[in-house]
N, C-alpha and C positions, 0 to 999 in steps of 0.2 A: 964672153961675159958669164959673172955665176950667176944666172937668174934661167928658170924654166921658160922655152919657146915656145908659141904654138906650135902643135901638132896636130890636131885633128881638125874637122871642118865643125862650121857650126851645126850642121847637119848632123853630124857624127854626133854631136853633142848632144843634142834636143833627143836624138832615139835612145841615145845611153839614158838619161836623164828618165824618158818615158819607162824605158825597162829598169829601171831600179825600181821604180814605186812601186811596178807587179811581182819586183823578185823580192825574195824571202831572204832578209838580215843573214849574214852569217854563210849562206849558199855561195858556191864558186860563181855564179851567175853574177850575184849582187857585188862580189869582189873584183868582179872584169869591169861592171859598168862604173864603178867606184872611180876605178883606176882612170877609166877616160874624162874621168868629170873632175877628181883630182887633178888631172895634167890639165883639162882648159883653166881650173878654176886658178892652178899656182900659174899659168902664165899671164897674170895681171899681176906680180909680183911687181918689175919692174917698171911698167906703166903705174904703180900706186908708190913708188917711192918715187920718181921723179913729178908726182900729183903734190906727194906729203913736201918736199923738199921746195918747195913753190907758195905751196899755202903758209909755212913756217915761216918762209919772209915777209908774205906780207901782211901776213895776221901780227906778225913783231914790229910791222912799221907803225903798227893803228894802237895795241896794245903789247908792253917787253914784259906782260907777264901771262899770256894768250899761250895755253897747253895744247898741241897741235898730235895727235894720236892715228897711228893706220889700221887697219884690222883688214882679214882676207874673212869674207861671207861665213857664215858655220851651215855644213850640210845638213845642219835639223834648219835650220831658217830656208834653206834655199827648197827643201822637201815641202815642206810647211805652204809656201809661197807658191810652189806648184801646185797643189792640193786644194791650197784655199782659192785662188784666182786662176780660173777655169782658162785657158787657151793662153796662160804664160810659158813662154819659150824660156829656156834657162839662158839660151844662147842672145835673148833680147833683153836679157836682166843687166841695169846700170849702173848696180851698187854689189856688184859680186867686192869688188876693190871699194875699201872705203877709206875716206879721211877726216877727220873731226877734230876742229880750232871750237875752244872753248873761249870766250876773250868779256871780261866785265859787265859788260850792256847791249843792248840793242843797239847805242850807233857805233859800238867798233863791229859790231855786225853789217849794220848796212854799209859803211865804209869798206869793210870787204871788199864785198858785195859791187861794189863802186870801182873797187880797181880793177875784179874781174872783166866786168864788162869796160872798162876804159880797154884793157888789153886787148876784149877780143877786135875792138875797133881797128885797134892798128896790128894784129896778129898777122904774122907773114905765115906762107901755105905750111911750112914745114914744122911749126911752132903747134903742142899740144894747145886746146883752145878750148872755152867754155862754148856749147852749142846749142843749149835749151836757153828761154828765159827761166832764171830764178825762182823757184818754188817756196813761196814765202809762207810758211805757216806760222809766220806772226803777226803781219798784217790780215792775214787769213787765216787764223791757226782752226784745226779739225774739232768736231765735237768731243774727240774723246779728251781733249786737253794738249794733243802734242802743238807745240812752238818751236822753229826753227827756219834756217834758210836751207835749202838745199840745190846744189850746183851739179852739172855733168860737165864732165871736161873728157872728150875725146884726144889721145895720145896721136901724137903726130911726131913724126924726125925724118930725116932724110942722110940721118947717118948708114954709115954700114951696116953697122952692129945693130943698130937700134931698130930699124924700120920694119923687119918683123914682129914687132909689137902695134903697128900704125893698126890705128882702128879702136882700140882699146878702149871703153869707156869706165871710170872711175867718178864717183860721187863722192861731194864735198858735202856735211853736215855744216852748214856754224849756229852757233848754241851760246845765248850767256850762263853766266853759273848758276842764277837761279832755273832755267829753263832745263839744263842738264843735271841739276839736281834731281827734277820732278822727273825725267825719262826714267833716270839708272835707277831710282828708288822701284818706279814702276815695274822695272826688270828686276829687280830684286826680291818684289814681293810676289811675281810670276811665276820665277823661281822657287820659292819655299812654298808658293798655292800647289804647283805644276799646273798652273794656268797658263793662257796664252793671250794676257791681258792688251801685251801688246798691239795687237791684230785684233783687240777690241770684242774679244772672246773670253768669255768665262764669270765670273762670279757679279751681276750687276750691281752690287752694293758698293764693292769694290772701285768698280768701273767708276759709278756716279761719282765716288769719292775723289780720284783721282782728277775726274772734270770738275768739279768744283775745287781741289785744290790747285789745279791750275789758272781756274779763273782770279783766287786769288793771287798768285803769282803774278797775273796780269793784270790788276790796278794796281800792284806794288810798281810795276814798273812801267806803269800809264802806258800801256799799249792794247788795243784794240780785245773787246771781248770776245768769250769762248761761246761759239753759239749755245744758244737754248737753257743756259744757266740765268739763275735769277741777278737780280743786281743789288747794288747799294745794301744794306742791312742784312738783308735775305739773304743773299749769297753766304753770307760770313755766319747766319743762324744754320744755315742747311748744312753746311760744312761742319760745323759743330756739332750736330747731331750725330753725322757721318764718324767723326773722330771717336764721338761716343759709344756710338754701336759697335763699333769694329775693334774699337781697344785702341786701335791706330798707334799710338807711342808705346805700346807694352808689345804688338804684332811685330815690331819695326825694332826695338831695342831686341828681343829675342830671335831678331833672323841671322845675327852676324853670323860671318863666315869665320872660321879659324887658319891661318897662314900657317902653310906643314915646312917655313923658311923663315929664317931671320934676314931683313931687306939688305944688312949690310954685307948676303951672300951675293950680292948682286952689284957691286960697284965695278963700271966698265962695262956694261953688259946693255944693248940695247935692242934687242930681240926675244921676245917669250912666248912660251906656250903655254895657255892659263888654265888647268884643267882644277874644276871645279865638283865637289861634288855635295848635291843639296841634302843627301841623307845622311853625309856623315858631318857633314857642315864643314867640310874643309877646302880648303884651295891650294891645291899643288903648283908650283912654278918652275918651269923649266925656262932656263935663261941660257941665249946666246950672242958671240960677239958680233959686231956686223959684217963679217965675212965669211958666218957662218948661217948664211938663208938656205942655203942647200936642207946644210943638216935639220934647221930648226922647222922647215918645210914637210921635212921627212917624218921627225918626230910627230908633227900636227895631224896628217897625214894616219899614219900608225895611231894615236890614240883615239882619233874619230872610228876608224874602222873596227878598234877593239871594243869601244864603248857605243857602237850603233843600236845598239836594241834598250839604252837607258835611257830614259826621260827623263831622270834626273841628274844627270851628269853633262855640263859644258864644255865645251873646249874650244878656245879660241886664240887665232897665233896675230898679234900685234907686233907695233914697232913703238918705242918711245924714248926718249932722250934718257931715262934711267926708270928705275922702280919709284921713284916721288913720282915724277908725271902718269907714269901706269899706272899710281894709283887713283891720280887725281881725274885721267882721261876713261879708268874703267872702276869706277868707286863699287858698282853690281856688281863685281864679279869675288868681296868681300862682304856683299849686302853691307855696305857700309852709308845708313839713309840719312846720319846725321845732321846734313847740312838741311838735307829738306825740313828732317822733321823740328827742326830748333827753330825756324824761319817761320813754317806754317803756325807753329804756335806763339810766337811771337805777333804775328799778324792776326790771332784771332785775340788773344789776350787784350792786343790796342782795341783793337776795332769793335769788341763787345766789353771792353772796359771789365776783364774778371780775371784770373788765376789759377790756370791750370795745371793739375797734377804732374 
């Protein structure tokens, strides 16, 4: 099969992982430990397509207009995550393989939600299977404002081929559009701060903004509030301030990314490498066909190690039905916040009865 094996143990991993953080970017050292973190990290390749190929059907059975996206971990996230959360093993990390179904609402979410755990009910041993309960941060969403479901699905086969993969763990996000609006807008403006808003680090003005435009989000779509935000009237005056102070639609209109491609260089093409850069405001797209994960592995591979010492440069290797869904499953990675910010002022315009610039 063309998809990277395990090779090392986890053990092997976790000390590579430890000695990168102490070697120095660019040294033959930090290229050796690279390499072994590269090869565990691409072997969840194929345990995250036969994850994505599972969730696509049945995020299609609840919603046929539900955009279902994969992503492999980025070695500034997985560095970061070491760094920030003291005695994380990289080898006990759940979402190195990721998958994300975007689908209208909250109940094509919980109906998800609903078929996973119907499955793992009747899951035979050799069947990849959900194994955590359900991480619901919309019934619970955190204070920073994030909202979603998120799933672990442990890979299982008893094939030939396949069962060197058994063990595998791959997480599912699902997300409605407004809730994935307010994430990728927040990556976006992370991005152009070189903050690290995400992980609930960096500029608190920002921060607060962020929580309260997501509390708004959540009486739009009458689900449970965001702790420690004000409610009814308040909420929607605090947020206003917030918009005010920050500029917020002039911050957000001035992030966009510039495509160094025309999208119709991409018809047929269902693999990319998204290399992003925030200083020059453009975004590079390297596309490949689906029989081409080796190469397009390699490439991703190669540009992380080139660009390791930039803070302001991205790069992240996806899978997606074509460049419309890549864009519509990675909209940050164009700072493209429109949908957010036309929504939020919309929602303050009703709700304080005024007219915003």
């Amino acid at each position: 099969m063309n998809y990277v094996k395990p090779f090392y143990s986890n053990g092997a991993v976790d000390r590579a992982a430890n000695e990168l953080l102490n070697s120095i970017r660019g040294s033959a050292e930090y290229a050796e430990h690279l390499k072994v973190i590269n090869q565990w990290r691409s072997s969840h390749l194929w345990p995250l397509e036969k994850v994505r190929h599972t969730l696509k059907n049945r995020s299609y059975r609840v919603d046929q207009a539900a955009v279902v996206v994969q992503r492999l971990k980025r070695l500034a996230s997985i560095e970061n995550k070491l760094i920030r959360l003291e005695g994380t093993r990289i080898s006990g990390m759940q979402d190195i393989g990721g998958c994300r179904s975007i689908v209208k609402d909250i109940d094509c979410v919980n109906r998800i939600v609903g078929i996973y755990e119907e499955a793992k009910e009747r899951n035979p041993e050799n069947r990849s299977v959900l194994i955590s309960t359900p991480r619901d941060y919309i019934a619970y969403p955190k204070e920073t404002g994030y909202r979603g479901v998120h799933l672990i699905i442990k890979y299982q086969s008893d094939g030939t081929d396949t069962k060197t993969w058994n063990g595998r763990k791959i997480e599912i996000q699902l997300r409605t559009k407004l809730q994935h609006s307010w994430a990728t807008t927040l990556e976006s403006v992370s991005t152009v701060l070189g903050q690290q808003l995400k992980a609930n680090l960096g500029d608190p003005d920002w921060l607060r903004f962020f929580a309260l435009a997501s509390g708004v989000f959540a009486v739009r779509e009458e689900a449970p509030p965001i702790p420690g935000l004000p409610t009814g009237m308040e909420l929607y005056q605090e947020t206003l301030q917030y918009w005010n102070k920050l500029n917020v639609r002039s911050v957000l209109f001035g992030c966009g990314i510039i495509g160094s491609q025309q999208e119709t260089d991409f018809v047929g093409q269902s693999l990319f490498v998204l290399h992003m850069d925030a200083t020059e405001r453009k975004i590079h797209i390297y596309s490949f066909e689906q029989d081409e994960l080796i190469k397009a592995n390699e490439k991703y591979n190669d540009l992380e190690k080139r660009y390791s010492d930039r803070a302001d440069v991205d790069i992240v290797l996806v899978k997606a039905e074509d460049i419309r869904e890549l864009r519509l499953g990675y909209p940050n990675y164009w700072a493209d916040t429109g949908v957010f910010t036309q929504i939020l002022q919309d929602e303050l315009e009703k709700n304080l009865d005024l007219e915003l610039e």
